[in-house]
PyMOL Python script that loads the backbone (N, CA, C, O; Angstrom):
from pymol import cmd

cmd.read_pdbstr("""\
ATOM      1  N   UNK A   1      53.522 -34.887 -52.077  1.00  0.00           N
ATOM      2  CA  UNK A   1      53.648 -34.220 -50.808  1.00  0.00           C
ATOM      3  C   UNK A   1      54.683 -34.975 -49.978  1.00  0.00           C
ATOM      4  O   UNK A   1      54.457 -36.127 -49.608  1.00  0.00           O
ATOM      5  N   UNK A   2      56.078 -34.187 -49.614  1.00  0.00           N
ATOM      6  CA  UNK A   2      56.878 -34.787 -48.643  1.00  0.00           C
ATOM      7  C   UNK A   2      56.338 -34.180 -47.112  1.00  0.00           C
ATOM      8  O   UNK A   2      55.739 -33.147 -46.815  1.00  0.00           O
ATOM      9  N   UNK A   3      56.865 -35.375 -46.268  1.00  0.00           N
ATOM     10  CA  UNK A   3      56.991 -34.481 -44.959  1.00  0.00           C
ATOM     11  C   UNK A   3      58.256 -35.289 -44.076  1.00  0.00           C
ATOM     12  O   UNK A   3      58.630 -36.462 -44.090  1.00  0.00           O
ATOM     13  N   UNK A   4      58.662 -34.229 -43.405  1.00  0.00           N
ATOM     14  CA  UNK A   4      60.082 -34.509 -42.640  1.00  0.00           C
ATOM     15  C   UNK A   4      59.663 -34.527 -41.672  1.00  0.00           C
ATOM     16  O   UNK A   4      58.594 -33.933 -41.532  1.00  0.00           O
ATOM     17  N   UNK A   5      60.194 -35.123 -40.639  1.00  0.00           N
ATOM     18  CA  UNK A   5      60.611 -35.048 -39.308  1.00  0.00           C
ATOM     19  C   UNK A   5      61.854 -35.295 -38.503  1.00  0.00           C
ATOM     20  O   UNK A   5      62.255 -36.456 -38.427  1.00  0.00           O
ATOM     21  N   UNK A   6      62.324 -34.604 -38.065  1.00  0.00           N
ATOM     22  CA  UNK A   6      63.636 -34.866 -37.643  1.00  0.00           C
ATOM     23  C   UNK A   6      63.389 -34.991 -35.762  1.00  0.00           C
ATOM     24  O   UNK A   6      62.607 -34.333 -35.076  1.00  0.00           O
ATOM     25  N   UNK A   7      64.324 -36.027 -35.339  1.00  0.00           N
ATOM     26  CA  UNK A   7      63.802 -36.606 -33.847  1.00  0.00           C
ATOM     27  C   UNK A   7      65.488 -36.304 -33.764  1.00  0.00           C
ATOM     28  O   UNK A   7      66.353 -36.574 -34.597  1.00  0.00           O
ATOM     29  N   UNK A   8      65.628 -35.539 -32.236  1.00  0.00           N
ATOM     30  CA  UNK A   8      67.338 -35.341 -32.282  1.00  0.00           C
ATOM     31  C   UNK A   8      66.978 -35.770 -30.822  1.00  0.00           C
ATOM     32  O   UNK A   8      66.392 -35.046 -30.018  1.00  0.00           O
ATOM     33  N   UNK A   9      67.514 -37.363 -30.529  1.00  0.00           N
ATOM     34  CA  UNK A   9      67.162 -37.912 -29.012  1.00  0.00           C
ATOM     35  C   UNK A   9      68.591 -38.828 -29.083  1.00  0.00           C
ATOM     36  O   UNK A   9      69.252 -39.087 -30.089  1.00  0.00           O
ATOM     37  N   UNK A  10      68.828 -39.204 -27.776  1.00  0.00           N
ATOM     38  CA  UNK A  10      69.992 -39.898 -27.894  1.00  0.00           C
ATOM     39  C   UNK A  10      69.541 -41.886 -28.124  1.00  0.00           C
ATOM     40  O   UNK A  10      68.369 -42.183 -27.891  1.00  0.00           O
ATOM     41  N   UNK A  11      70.280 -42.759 -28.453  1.00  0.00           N
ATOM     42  CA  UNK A  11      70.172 -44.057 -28.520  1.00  0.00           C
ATOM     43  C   UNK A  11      69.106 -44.484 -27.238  1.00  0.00           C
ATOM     44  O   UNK A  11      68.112 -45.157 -27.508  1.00  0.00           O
ATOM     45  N   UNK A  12      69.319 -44.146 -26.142  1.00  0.00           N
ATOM     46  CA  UNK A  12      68.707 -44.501 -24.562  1.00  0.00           C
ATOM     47  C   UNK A  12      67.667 -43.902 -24.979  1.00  0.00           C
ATOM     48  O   UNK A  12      66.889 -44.789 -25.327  1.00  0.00           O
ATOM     49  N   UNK A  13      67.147 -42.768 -25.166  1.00  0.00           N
ATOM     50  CA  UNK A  13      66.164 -41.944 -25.506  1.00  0.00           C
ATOM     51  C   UNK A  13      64.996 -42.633 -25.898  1.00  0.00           C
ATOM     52  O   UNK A  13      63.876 -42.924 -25.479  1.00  0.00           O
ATOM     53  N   UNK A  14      65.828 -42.788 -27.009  1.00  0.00           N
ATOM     54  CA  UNK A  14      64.917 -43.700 -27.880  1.00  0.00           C
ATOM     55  C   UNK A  14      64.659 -44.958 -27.866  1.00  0.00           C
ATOM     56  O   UNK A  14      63.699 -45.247 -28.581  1.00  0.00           O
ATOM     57  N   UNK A  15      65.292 -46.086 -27.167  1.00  0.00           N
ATOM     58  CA  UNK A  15      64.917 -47.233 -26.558  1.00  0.00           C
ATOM     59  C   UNK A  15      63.599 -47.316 -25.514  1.00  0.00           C
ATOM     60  O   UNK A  15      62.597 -48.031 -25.476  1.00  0.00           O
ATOM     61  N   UNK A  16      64.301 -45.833 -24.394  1.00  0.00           N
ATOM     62  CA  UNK A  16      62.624 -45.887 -23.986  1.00  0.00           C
ATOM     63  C   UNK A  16      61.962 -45.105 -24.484  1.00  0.00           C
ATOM     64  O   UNK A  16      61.367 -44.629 -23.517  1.00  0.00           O
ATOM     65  N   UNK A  17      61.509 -44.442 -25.616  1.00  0.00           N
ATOM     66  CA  UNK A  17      60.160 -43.902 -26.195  1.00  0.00           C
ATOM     67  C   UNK A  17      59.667 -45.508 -26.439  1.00  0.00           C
ATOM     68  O   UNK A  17      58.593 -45.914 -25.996  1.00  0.00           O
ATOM     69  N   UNK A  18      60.575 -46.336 -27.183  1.00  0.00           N
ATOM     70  CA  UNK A  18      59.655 -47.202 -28.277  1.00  0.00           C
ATOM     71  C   UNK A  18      59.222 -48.895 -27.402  1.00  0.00           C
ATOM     72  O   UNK A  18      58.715 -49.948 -27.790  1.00  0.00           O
ATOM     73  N   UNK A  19      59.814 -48.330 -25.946  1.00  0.00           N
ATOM     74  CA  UNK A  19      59.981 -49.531 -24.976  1.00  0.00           C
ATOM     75  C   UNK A  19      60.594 -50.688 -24.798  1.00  0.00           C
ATOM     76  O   UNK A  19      60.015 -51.705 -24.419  1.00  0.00           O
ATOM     77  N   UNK A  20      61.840 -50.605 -25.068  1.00  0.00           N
ATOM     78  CA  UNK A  20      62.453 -51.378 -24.909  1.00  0.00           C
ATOM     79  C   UNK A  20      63.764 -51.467 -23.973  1.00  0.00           C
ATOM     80  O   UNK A  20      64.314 -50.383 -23.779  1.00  0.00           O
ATOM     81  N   UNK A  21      64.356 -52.618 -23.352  1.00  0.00           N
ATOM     82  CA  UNK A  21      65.139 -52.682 -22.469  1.00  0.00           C
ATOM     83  C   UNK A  21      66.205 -52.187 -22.297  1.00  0.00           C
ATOM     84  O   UNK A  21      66.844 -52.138 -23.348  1.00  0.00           O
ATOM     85  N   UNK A  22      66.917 -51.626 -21.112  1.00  0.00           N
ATOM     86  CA  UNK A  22      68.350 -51.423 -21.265  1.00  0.00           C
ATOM     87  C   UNK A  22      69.777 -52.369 -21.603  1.00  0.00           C
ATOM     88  O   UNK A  22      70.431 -52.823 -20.664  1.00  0.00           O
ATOM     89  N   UNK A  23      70.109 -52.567 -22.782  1.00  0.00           N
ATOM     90  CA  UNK A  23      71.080 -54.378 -22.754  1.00  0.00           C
ATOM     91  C   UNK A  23      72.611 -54.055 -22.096  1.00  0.00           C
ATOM     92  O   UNK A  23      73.539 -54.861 -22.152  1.00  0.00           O
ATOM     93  N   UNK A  24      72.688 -52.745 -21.474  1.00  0.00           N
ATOM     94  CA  UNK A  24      73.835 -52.215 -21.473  1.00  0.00           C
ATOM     95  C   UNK A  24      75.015 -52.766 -20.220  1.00  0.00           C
ATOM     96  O   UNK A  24      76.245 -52.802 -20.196  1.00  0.00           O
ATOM     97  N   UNK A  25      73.850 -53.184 -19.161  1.00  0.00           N
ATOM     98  CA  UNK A  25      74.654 -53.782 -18.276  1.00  0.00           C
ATOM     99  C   UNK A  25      74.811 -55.345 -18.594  1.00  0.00           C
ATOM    100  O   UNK A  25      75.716 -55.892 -17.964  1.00  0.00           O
ATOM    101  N   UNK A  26      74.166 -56.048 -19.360  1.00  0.00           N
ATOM    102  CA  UNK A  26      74.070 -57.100 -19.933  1.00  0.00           C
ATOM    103  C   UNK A  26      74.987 -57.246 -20.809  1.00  0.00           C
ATOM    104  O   UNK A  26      75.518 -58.356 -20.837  1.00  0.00           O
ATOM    105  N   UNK A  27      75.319 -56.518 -21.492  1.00  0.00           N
ATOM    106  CA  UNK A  27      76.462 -56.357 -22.441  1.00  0.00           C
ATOM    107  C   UNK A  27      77.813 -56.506 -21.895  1.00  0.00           C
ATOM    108  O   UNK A  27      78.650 -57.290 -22.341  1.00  0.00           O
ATOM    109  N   UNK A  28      78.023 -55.501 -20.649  1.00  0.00           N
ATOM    110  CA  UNK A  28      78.968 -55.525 -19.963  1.00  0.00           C
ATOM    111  C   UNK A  28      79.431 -56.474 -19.143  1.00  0.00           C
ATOM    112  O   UNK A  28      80.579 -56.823 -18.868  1.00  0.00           O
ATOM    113  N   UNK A  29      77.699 -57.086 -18.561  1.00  0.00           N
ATOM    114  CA  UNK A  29      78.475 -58.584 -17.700  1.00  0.00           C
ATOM    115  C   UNK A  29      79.130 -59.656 -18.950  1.00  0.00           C
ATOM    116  O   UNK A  29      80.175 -60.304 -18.907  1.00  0.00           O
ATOM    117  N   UNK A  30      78.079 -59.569 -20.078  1.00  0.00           N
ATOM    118  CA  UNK A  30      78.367 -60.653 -21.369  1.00  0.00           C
ATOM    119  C   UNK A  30      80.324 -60.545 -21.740  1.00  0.00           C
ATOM    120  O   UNK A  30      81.259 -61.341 -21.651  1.00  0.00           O
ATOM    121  N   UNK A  31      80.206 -59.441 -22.067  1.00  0.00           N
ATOM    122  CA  UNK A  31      81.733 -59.015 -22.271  1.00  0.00           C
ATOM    123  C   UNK A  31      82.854 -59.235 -21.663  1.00  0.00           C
ATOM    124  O   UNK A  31      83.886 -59.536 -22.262  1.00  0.00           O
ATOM    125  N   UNK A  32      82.761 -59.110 -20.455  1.00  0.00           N
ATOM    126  CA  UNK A  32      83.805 -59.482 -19.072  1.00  0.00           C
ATOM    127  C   UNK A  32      83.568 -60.852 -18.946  1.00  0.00           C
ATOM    128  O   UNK A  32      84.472 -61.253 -18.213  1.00  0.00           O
ATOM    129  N   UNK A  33      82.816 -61.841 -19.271  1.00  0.00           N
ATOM    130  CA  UNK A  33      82.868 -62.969 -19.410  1.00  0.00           C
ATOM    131  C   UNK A  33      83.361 -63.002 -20.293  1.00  0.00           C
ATOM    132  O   UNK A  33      84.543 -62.748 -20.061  1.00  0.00           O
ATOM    133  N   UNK A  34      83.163 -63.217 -21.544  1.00  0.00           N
ATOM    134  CA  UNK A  34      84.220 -63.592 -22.948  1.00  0.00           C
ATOM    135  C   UNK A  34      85.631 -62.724 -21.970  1.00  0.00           C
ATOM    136  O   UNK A  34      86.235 -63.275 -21.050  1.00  0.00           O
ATOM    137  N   UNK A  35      85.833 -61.669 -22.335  1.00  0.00           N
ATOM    138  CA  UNK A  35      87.068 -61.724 -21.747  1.00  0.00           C
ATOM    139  C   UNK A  35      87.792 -62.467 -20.750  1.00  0.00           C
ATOM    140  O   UNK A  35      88.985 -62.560 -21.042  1.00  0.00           O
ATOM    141  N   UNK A  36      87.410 -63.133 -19.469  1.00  0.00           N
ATOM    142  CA  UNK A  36      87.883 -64.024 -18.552  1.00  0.00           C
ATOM    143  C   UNK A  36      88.001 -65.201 -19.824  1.00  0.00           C
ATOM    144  O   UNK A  36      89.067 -65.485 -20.368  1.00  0.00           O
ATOM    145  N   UNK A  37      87.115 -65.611 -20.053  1.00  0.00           N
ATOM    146  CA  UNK A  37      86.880 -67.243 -21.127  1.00  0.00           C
ATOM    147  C   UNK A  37      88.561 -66.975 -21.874  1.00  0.00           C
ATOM    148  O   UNK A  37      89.520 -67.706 -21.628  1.00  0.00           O
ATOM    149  N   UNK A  38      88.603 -65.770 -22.806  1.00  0.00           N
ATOM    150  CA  UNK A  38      89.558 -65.650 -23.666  1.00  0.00           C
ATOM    151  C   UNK A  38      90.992 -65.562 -22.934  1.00  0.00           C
ATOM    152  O   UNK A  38      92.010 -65.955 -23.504  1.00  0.00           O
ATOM    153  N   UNK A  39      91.006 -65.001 -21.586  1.00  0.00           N
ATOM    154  CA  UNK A  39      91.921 -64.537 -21.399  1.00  0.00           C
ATOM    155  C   UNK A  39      92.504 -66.327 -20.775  1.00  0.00           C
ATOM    156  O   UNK A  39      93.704 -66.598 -20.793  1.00  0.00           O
ATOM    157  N   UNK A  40      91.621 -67.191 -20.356  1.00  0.00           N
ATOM    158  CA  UNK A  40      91.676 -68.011 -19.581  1.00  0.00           C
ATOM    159  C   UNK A  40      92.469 -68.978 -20.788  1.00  0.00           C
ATOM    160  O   UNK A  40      93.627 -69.210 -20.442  1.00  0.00           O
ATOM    161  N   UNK A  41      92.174 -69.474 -21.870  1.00  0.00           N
ATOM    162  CA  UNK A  41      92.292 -70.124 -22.989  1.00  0.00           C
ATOM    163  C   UNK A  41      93.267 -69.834 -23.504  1.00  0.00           C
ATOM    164  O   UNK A  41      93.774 -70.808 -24.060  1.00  0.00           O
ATOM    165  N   UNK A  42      94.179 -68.352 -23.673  1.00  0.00           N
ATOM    166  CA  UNK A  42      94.728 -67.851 -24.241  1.00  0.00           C
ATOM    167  C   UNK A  42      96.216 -68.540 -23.436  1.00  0.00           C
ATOM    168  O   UNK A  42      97.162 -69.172 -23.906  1.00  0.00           O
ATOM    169  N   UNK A  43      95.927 -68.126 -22.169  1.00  0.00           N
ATOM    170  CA  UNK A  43      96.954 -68.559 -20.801  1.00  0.00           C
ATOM    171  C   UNK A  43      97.623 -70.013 -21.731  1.00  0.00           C
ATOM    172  O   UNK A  43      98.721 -70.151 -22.271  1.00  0.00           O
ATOM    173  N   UNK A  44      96.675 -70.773 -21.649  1.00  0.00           N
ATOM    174  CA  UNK A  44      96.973 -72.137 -21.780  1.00  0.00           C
ATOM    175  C   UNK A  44      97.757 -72.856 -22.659  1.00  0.00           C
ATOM    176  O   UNK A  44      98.422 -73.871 -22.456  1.00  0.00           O
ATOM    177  N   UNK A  45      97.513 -71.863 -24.183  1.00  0.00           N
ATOM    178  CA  UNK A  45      97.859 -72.274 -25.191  1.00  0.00           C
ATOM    179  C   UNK A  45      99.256 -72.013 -25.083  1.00  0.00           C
ATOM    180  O   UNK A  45      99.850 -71.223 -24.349  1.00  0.00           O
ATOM    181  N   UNK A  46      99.812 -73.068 -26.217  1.00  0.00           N
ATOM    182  CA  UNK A  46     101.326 -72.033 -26.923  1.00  0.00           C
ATOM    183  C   UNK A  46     101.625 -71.403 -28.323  1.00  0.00           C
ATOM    184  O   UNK A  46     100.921 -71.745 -29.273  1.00  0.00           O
ATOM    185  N   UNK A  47     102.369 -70.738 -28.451  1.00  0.00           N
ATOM    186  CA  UNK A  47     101.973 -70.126 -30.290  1.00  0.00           C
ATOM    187  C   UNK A  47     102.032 -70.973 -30.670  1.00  0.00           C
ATOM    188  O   UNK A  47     101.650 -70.603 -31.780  1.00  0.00           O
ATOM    189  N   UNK A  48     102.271 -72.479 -30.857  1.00  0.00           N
ATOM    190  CA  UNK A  48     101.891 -72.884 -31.931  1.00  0.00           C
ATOM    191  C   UNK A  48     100.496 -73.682 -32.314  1.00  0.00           C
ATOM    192  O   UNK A  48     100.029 -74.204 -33.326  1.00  0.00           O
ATOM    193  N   UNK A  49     100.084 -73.483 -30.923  1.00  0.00           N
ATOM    194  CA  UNK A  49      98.692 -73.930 -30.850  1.00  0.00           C
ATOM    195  C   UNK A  49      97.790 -72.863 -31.210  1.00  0.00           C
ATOM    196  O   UNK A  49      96.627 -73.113 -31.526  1.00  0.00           O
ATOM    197  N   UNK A  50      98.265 -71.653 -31.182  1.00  0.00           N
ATOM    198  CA  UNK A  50      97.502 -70.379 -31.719  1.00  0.00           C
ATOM    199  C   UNK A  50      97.146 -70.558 -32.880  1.00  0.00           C
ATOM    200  O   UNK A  50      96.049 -70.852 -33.355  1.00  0.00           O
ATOM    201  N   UNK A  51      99.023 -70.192 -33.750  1.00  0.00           N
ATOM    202  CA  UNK A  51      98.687 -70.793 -35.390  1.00  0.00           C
ATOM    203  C   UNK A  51      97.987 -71.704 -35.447  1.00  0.00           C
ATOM    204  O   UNK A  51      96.912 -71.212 -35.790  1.00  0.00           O
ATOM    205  N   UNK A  52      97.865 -72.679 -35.347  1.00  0.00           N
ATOM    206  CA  UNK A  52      97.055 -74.386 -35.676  1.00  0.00           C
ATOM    207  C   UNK A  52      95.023 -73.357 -35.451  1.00  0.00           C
ATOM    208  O   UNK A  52      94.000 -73.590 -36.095  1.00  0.00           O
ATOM    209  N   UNK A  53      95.186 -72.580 -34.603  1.00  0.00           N
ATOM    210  CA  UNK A  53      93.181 -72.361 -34.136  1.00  0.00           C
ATOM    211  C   UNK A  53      93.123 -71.609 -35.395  1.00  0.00           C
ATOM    212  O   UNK A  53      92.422 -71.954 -36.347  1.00  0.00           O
ATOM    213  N   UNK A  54      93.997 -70.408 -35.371  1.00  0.00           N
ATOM    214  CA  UNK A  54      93.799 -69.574 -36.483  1.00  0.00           C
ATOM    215  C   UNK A  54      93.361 -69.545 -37.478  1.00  0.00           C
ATOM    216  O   UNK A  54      92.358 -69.041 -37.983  1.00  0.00           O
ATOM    217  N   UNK A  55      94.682 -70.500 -38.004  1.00  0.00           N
ATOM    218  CA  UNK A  55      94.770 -71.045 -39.497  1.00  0.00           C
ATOM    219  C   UNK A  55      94.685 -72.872 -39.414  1.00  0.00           C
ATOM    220  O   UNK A  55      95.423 -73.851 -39.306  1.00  0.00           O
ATOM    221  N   UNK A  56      93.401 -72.543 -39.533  1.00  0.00           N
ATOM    222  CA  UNK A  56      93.309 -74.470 -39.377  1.00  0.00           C
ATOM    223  C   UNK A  56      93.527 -75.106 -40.830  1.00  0.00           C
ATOM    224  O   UNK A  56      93.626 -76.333 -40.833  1.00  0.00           O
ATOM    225  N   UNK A  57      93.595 -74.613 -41.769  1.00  0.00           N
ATOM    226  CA  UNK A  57      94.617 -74.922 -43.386  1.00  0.00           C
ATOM    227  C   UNK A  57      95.872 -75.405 -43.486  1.00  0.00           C
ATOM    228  O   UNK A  57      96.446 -76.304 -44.100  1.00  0.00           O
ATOM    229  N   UNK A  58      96.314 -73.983 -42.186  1.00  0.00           N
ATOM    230  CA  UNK A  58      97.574 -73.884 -42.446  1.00  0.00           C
ATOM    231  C   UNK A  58      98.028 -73.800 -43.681  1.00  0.00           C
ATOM    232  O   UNK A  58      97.258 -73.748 -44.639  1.00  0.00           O
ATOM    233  N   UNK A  59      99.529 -73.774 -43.819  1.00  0.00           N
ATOM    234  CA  UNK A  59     100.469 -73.690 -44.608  1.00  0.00           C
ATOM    235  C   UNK A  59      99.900 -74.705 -46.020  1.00  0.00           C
ATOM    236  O   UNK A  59      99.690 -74.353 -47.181  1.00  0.00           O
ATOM    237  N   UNK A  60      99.775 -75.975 -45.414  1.00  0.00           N
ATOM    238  CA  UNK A  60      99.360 -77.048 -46.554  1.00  0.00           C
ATOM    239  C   UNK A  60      98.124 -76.236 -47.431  1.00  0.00           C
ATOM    240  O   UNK A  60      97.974 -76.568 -48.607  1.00  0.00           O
ATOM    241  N   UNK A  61      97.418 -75.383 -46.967  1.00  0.00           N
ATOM    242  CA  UNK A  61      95.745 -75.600 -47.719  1.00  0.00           C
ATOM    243  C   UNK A  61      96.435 -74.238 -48.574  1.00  0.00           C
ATOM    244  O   UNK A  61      95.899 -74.106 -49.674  1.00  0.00           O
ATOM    245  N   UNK A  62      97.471 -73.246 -48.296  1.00  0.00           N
ATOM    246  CA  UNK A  62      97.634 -72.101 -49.066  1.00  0.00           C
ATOM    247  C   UNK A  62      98.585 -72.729 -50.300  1.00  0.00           C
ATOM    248  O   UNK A  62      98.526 -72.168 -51.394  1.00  0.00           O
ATOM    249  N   UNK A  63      99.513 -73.962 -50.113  1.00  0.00           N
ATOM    250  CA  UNK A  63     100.287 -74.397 -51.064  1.00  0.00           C
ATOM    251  C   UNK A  63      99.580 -74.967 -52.115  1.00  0.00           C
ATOM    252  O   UNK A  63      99.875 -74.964 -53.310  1.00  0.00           O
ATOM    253  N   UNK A  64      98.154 -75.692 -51.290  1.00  0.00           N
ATOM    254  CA  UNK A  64      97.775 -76.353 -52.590  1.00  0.00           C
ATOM    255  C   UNK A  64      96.585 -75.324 -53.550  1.00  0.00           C
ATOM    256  O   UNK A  64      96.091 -75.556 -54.654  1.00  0.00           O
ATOM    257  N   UNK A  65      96.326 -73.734 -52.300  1.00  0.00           N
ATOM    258  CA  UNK A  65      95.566 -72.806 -53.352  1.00  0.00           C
ATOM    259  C   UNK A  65      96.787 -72.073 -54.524  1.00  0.00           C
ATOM    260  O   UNK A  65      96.444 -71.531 -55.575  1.00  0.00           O
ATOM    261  N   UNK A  66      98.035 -72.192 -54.120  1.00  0.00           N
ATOM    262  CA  UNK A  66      99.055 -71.711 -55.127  1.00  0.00           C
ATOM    263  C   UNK A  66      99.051 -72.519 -56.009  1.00  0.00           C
ATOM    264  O   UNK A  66      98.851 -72.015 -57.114  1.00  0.00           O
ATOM    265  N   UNK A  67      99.231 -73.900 -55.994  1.00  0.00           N
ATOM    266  CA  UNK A  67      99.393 -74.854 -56.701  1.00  0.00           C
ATOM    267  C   UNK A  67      97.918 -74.882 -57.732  1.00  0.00           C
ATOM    268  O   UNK A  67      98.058 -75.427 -58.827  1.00  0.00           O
ATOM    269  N   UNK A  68      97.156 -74.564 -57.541  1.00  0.00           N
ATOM    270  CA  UNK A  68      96.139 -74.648 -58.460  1.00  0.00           C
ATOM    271  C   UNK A  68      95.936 -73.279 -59.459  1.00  0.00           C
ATOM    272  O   UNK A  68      95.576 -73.323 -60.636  1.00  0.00           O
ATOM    273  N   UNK A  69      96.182 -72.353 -58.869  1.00  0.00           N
ATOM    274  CA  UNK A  69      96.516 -71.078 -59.591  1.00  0.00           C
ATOM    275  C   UNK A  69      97.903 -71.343 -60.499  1.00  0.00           C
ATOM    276  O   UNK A  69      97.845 -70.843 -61.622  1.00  0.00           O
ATOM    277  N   UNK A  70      98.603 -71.748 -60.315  1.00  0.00           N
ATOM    278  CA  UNK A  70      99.520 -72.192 -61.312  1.00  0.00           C
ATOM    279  C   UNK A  70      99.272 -72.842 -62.144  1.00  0.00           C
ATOM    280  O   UNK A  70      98.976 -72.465 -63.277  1.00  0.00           O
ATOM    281  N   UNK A  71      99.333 -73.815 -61.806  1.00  0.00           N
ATOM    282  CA  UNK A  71      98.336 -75.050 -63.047  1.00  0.00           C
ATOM    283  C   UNK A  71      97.225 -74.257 -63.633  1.00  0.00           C
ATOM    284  O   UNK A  71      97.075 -74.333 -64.853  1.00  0.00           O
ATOM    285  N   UNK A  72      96.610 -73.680 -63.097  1.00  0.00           N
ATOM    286  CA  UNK A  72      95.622 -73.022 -64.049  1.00  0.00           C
ATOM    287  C   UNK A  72      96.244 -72.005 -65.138  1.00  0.00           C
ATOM    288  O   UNK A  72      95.783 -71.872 -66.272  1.00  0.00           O
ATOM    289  N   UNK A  73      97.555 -71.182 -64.535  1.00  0.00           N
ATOM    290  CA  UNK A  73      97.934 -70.083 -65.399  1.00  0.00           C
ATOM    291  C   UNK A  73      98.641 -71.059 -66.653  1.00  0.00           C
ATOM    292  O   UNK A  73      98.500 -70.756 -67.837  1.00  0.00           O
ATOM    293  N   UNK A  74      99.388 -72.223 -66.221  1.00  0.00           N
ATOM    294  CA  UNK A  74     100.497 -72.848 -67.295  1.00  0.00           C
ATOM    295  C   UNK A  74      99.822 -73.896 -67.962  1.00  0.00           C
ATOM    296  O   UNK A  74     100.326 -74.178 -69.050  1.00  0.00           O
ATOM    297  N   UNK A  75      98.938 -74.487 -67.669  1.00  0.00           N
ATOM    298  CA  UNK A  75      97.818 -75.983 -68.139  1.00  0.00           C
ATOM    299  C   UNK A  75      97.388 -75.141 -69.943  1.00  0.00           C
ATOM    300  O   UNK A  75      96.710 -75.776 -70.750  1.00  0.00           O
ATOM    301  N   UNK A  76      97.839 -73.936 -70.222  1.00  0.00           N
ATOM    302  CA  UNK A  76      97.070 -73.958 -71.154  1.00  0.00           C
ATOM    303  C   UNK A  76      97.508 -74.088 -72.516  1.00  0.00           C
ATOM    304  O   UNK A  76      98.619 -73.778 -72.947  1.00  0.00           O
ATOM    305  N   UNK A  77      96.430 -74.631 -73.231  1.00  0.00           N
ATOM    306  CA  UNK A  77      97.049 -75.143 -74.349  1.00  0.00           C
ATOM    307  C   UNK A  77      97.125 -74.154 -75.546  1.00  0.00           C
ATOM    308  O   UNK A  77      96.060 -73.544 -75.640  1.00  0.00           O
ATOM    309  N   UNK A  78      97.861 -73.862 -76.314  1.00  0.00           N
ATOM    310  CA  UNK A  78      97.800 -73.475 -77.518  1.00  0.00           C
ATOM    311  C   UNK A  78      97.547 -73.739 -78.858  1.00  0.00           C
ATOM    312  O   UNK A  78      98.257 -74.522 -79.489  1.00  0.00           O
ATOM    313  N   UNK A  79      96.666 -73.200 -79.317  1.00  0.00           N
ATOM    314  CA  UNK A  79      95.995 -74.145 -80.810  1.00  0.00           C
ATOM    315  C   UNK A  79      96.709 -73.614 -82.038  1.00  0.00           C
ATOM    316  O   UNK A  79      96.447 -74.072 -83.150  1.00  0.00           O
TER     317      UNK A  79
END
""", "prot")
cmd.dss("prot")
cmd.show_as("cartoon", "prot")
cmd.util.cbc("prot")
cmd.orient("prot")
């Protein structure tokens, strides 16, 4: 025996049937903070301090993932 029910309510709807809070203005103050934080941080930096947060490897950590993929393709021996 199946049984269906189909509930056609919106997201809000349904937060308060099942009782729970609205996070929406919370979200929005949360958000506009990171944005000030980011926008504030961003000011400060210079690109090359960008690259360096980004890619904290950098250049060096991708040469030595090439470098090992090579050696792995040519290291091999033939019997």
């Amino acid at each position: 025996m199946k049984v269906r029910i189909d509930i056609d309510c919106s997201p809000d709807e349904a937060r308060t049937f099942f009782g729970l809070p609205a996070v929406e203005p919370m979200q929005k103050a949360m958000m506009a903070e990171v944005e000030e934080r980011l926008k504030a941080s961003l000011e400060t930096m210079t690109p090359e301090d960008l690259i360096k947060t980004w890619m904290p490897a950098g250049v060096e950590g991708f040469e030595k993932m090439q470098k090992m993929f090579w050696s792995s393709m040519t290291d091999k021996k033939t019997e």
